[in-house]
C-alpha positions in Angstrom: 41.5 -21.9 39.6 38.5 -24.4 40.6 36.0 -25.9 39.0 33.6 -23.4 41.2 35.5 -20.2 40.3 35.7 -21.6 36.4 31.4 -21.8 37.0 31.2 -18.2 38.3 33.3 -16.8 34.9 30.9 -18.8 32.9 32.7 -21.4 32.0 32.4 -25.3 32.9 34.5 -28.4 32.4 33.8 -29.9 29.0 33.5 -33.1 31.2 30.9 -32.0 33.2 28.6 -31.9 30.3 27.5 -28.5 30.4 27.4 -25.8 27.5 30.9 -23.6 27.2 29.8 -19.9 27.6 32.0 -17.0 26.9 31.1 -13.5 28.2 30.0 -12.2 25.5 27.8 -15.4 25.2 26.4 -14.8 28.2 25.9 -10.8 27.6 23.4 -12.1 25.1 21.7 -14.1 26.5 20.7 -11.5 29.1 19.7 -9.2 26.3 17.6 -11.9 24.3 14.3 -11.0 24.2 14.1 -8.7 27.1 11.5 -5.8 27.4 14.3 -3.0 27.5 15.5 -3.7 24.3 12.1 -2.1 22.9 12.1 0.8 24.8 13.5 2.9 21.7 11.2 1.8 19.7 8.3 2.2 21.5 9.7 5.8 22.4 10.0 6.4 18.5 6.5 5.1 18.0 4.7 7.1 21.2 6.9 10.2 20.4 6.0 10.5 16.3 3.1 8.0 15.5 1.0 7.8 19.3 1.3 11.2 20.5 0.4 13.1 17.3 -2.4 10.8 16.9 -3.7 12.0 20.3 -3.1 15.3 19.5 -4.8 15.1 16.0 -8.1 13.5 17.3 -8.3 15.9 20.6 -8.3 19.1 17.9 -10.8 17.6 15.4 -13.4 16.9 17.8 -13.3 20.4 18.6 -16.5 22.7 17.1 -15.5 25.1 14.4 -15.9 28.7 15.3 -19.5 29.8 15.0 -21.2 25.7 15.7 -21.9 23.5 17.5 -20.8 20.1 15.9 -18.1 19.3 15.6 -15.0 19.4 12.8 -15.4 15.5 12.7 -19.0 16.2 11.8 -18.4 18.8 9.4 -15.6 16.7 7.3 -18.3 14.6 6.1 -20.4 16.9 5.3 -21.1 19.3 2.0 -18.1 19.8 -0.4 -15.6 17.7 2.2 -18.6 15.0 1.5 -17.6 15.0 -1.9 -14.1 15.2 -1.8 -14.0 11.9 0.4 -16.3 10.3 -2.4 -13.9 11.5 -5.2 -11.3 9.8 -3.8 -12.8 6.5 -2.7 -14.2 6.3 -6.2 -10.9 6.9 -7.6 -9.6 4.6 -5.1 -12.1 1.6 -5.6 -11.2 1.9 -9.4 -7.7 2.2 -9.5 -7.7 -0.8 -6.8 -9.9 -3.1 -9.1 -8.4 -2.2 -12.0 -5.4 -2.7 -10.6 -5.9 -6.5 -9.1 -7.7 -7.7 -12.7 -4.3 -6.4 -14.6 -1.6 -7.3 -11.9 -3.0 -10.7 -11.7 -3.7 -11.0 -15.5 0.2 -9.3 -15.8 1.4 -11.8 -13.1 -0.2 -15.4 -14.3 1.2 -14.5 -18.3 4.5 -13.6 -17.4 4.7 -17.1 -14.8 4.0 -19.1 -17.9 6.7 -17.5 -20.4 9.5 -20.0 -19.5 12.1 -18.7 -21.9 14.1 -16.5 -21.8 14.8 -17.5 -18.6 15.9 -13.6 -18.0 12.8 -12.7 -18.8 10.9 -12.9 -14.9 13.7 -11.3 -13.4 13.5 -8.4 -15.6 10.0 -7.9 -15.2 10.4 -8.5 -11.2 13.4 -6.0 -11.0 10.6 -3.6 -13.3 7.9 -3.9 -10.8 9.4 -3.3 -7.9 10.8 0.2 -9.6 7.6 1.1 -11.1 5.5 0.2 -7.8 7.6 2.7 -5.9 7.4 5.5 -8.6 5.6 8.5 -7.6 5.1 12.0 -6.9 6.8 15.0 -9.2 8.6 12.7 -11.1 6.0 10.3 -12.3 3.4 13.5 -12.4 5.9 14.8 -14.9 6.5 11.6 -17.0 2.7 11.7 -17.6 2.3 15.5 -18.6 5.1 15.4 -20.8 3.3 12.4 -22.4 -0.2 13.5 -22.2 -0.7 16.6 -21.0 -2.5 19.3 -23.5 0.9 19.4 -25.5 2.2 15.9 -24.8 4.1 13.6 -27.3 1.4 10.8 -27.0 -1.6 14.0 -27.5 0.1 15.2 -30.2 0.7 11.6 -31.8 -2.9 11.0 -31.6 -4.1 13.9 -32.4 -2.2 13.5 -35.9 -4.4 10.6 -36.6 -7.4 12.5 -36.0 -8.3 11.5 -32.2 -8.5 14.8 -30.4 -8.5 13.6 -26.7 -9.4 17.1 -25.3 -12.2 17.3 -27.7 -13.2 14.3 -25.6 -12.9 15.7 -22.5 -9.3 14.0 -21.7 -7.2 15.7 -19.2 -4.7 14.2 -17.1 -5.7 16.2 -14.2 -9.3 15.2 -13.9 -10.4 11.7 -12.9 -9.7 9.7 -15.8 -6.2 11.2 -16.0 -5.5 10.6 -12.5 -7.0 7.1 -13.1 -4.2 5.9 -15.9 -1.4 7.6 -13.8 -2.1 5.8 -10.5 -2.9 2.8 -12.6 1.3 2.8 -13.8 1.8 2.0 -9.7 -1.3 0.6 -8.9 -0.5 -2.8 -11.4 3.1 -3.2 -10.7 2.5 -3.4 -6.8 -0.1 -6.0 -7.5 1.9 -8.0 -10.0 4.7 -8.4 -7.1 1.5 -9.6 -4.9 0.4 -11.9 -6.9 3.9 -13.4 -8.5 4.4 -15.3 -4.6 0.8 -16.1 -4.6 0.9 -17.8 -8.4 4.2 -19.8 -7.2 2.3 -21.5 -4.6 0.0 -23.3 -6.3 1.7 -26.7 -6.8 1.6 -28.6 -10.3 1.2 -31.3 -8.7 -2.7 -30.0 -7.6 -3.5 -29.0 -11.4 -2.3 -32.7 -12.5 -4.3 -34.1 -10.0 -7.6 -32.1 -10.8 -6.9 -33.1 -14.5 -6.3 -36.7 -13.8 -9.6 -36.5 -11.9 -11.2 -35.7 -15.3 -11.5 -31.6 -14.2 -11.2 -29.3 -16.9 -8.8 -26.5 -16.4 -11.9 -24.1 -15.8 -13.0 -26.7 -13.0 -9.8 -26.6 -12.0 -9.4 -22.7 -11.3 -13.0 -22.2 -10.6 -13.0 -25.3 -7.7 -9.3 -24.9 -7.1 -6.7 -22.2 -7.8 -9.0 -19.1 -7.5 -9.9 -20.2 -3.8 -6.6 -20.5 -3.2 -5.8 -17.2 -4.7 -8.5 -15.4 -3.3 -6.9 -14.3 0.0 -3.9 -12.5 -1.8 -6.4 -11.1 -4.2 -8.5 -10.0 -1.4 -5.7 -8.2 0.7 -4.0 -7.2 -2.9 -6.9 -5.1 -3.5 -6.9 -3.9 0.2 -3.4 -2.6 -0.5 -3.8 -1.0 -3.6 -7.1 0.5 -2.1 -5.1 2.2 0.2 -2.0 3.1 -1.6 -4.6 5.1 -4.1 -6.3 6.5 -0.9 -3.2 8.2 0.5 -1.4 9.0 -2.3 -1.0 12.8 -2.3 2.1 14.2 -4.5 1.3 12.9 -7.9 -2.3 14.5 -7.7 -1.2 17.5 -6.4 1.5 18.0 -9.0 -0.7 16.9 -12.0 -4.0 18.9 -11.0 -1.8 22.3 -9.5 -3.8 21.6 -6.1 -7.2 22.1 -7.9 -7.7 17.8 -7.0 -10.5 16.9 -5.0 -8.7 14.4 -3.3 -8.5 14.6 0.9 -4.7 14.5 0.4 -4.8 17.8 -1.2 -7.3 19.2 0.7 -5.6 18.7 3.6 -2.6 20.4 2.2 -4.6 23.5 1.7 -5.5 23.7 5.3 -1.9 23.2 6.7 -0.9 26.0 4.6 -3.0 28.2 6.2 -5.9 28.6 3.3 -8.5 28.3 5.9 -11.7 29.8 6.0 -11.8 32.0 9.6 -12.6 29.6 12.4 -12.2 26.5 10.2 -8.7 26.0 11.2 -9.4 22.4 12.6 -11.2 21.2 9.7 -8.2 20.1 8.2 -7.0 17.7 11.1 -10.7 16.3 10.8 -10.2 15.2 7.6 -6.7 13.9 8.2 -8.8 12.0 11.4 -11.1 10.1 8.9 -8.3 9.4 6.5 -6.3 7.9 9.3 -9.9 6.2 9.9 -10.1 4.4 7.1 -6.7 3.6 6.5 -7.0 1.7 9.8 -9.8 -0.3 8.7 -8.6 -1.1 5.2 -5.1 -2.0 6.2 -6.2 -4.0 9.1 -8.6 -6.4 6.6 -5.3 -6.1 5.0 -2.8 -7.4 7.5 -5.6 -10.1 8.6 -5.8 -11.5 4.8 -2.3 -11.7 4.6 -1.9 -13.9 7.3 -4.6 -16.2 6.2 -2.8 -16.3 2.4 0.3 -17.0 4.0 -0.6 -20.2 6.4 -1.7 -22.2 2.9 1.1 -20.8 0.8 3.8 -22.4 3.7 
């Protein structure tokens, strides 16, 4: 065989100088990067993301029956108003509650050097109780402090009534201190890579510069921290925002939250003509979910160009 034919297989003469390529060598390197390799993903994306989306939007721009504004219009208006206020409420509160604990959680357990196991565990914790939710967690919290919890009951033996006080774990405040058992272990797992970029060697510098360790967070450390704070509380704003099972299983469907009213329009409980009120509201939750996770991802990048 010549040194030609050798050239057409692929191969060349390690004398030549030129880089050995095998078949399957050269296979990949006609796949690399090449547009036709994201054709099924773009297909899965068009197909279940894109094309509903269209589809969603071109029926909640449609009037109800009976007007003439639109379902859009109508979402935001009256008692869908104030469902879309209940939840940002509980949203924004959850969130900032959320990011002061997280980050309060993540800077004490950074400084606990021994045991050594200790980080890991609480790491390993996190990541469990940040993806805990739904009929599980819903029932974890009844159990515990529903009108015949343990934790009711315990209280309630030392003379603290909490419904007396107007304590249920299906109204806001309940709601609040469930989504707060994911809300803080989601930011702690934030704000751990966040803590474990700021050098030592940038504290011992402030210090030998005569800054006290106040100056040294206030000038310092929270600038640094205040992109992954910032896109933390993003996050958490809109993991509150969407979150749909655990309300619905703690409050029987009687939450105000859009999740669950939006529930009670694709089962059918519609008022007659008022069918396409439910994708409105699902329209402005997708609405805002694009805004808030779009600060989100732009945040992120800017936390990560200092933290490299």
């Amino acid at each position: 065989m010549t040194h030609a034919d050798i050239s057409r297989l692929g191969y060349s003469d390690p004398k030549g100088g030129s880089q050995l390529r095998t078949p399957l060598q050269r296979l990949r390197k006609l796949t690399t990067f090449k547009p036709i390799a994201l054709i099924p993903f773009f297909a899965f994306v068009g197909l279940f993301l894109v094309w509903p989306a269209i589809s969603l939007f071109r029926l909640a721009i449609q009037p109800t029956k009976n007007s003439n504004i639109s379902a859009m219009r109508e979402a935001i208006t009256g008692q869908y108003l104030q469902s879309f206020i209940y939840t940002i409420k509980l949203s924004l509160l959850t969130a900032i509650l959320g990011v002061l604990l997280g980050s309060l959680l993540a800077a004490s357990v950074l400084r606990i050097e021994r045991p050594k196991w200790f980080r890991n565990f609480m790491t390993s914790f996190a990541g469990v109780a940040a993806n805990l939710g739904g009929i599980p967690l819903a029932f974890a919290f009844i159990a515990a402090l529903g009108t015949q919890g343990l934790v009711t009951k315990m209280i309630d033996y030392f003379g603290i009534n909490l419904l007396d006080a107007g304590f249920r774990i299906s109204n806001f405040a309940g709601i609040t201190i469930v989504y707060l058992y994911f809300q803080i272990p989601l930011m702690f797992l934030i704000m751990v890579p966040a803590f474990d970029g700021l050098r030592t060697s940038w504290s011992e510098s402030a210090a030998s510069l005569g800054a006290a360790p106040l100056q040294y967070w206030r000038y310092v450390g929270l600038p640094l921290l205040t992109p992954a704070l910032l896109g933390g509380f993003l996050l958490l704003f809109s993991n509150a925002f969407s979150a749909y099972a655990t309300a619905y299983a703690l409050s029987s469907g009687g939450a105000r939250l859009v999740p669950v009213q939006i529930r009670f329009f694709l089962q059918g409980n519609t008022i007659t003509g008022k069918d396409n009120l439910g994708y409105a509201l699902a329209a402005w939750m997708i609405i805002i979910m694009l805004v808030s996770m779009t600060g989100y991802l732009l945040v992120r990048r800017r936390a990560e160009k200092w933290q490299q």
